[in-house]
N, C-alpha and C positions, 0 to 999 in steps of 0.2 A: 873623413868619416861620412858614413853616409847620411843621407836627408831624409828624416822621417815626420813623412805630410802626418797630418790628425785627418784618422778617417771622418767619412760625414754620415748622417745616416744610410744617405744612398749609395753609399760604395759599401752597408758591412752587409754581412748575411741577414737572414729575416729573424732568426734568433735574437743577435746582434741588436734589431731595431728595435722588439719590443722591449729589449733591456735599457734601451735608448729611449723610448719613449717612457718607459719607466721611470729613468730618471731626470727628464725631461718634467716631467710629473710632479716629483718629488722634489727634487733641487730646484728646479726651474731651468736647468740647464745641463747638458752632459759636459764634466768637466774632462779639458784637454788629455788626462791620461787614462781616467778611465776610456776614454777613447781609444785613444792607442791601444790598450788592451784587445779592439776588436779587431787588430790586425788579425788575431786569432780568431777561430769561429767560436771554440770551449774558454779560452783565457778571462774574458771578461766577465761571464757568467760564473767559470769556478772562482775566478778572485772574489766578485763579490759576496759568492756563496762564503769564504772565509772568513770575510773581512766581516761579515753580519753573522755569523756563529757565536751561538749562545757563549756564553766566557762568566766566570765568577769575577770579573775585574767591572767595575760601573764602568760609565761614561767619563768620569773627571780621571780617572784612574787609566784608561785606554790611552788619554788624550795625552798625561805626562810621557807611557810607553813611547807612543807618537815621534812625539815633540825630542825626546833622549832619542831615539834612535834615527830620527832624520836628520839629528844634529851629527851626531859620530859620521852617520854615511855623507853628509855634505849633500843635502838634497834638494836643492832651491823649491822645488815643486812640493814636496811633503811638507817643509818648512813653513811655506806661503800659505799651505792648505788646512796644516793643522795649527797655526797661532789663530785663523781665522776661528776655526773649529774649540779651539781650547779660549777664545774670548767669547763663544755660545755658550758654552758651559760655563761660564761665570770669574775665569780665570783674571787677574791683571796684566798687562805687561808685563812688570817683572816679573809675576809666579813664570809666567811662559818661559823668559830668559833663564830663571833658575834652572826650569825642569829642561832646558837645552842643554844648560852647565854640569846636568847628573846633581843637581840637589834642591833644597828647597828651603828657606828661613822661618818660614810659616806654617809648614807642614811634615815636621816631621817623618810622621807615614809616607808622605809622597814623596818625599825626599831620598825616604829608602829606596822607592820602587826607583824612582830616577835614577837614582844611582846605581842599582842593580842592573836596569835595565841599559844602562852607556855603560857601565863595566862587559855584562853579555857580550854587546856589540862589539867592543874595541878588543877584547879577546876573542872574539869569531866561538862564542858558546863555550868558554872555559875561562868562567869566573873563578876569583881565590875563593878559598873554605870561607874566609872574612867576608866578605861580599852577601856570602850565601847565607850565613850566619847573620849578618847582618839586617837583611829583608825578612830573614823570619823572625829576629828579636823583633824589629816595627812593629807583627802582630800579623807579617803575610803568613799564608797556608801554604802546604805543600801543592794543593790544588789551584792557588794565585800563582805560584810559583811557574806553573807547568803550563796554564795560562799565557802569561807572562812571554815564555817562550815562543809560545805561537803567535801572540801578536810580535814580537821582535821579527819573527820569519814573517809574516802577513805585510808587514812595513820595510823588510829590507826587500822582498820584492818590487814594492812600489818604488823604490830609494833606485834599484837598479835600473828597474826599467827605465823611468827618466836619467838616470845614468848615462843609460845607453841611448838613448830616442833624443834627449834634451828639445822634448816640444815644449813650445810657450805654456810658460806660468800663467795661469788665471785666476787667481786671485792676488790680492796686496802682498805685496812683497815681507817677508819676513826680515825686522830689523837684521844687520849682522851683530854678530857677538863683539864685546871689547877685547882687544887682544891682550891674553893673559901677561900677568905683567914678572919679567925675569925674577 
C-alpha cells in the first residue's frame, strides 16, 4: 500500500493554510487527518464545512454517533479522537465503551441513538423497521433521525480516509473493546 506523508503547512495550498492556521488557533494544533484531507485543495474545507453544520443532535449526542460508528468501521484514528472528545463532554470511560458497544446503562436515550447508529453502519443504511422504531420510541424526531444519518456519512468519511491513509494517531490511544464473550 502506499505511504501517505501528513501534509505540512508548507506543502498545502494557501486556502489549505488558513484552515491550518485556523486550527492551529483553535486546537492548538492541526490534527494528523485533518491534514491529510489537504491533500485535497476543496477536501478539507468542504469536510469541515460538514462536520460544523448546524444539526438538531447536541454535542454529547454527536459524540455517542462518533464513538458507534468509529467502532463498527474499526477506526483507531476516530476512536483515539472521539473518547478524547467524548471525555470533554463529560462522558466516563465506560459510558464511551458503551456507546462503542451500540448501547448505554445510564442513558437510555443515548443508548438508543448508539444503537441506531452501529445498527445504520453495520447494515451500510438499512436498519430493521425495529431499530427505527426503536430511536423514535427514545423520544428521537424524525428530524434527529435524518441528522443522525448525516453524521454517520460525516464520520465514515473520516473512518475511511484513515482507512486508507493509516497516518499516525494523535491523540491517546482508545482502550480496545472486551472480546464478546461465545
Amino acid at each position: 500500500m502506499a505511504t501517505f506523508q501528513i501534509p505540512t503547512r508548507e506543502t498545502v495550498t494557501e486556502a489549505n493554510q488558513q484552515i491550518f492556521d485556523n486550527l492551529e488557533k483553535g486546537l492548538g494544533f492541526v490534527p494528523n487527518l485533518y491534514a491529510t484531507y489537504a491533500h485535497s485543495q476543496n477536501a478539507l474545507g468542504n469536510y469541515l464545512a460538514l462536520s460544523g453544520a448546524k444539526t438538531s443532535l447536541n454535542n454529547k449526542e454527536k459524540e455517542v454517533v462518533n464513538l458507534a460508528v468509529s467502532q463498527v468501521n474499526d477506526c483507531s484514528y476516530c476512536l483515539a479522537a472521539h473518547t478524547a472528545i467524548g471525555k470533554m463532554n463529560g462522558f466516563t470511560d465506560e459510558q464511551i465503551i458503551e456507546f462503542r458497544e451500540g448501547r448505554s446503562t445510564s442513558n437510555d436515550k443515548l443508548g438508543a441513538l448508539a444503537a441506531f447508529s452501529r445498527t445504520v453502519t453495520e447494515n451500510r443504511g438499512k436498519p430493521t423497521t425495529e431499530a427505527v422504531d426503536a430511536f423514535l420510541a427514545a423520544g428521537y424526531t424524525r428530524e434527529n433521525l435524518v441528522d443522525t444519518i448525516v453524521l454517520i456519512g460525516d464520520k465514515t468519511i473520516s473512518n475511511y480516509l484513515h482507512g486508507v491513509t493509516q497516518v499516525a494517531v494523535d491523540f491517546p490511544a482508545a482502550p480496545e473493546l472486551a472480546p464478546a464473550l461465545a
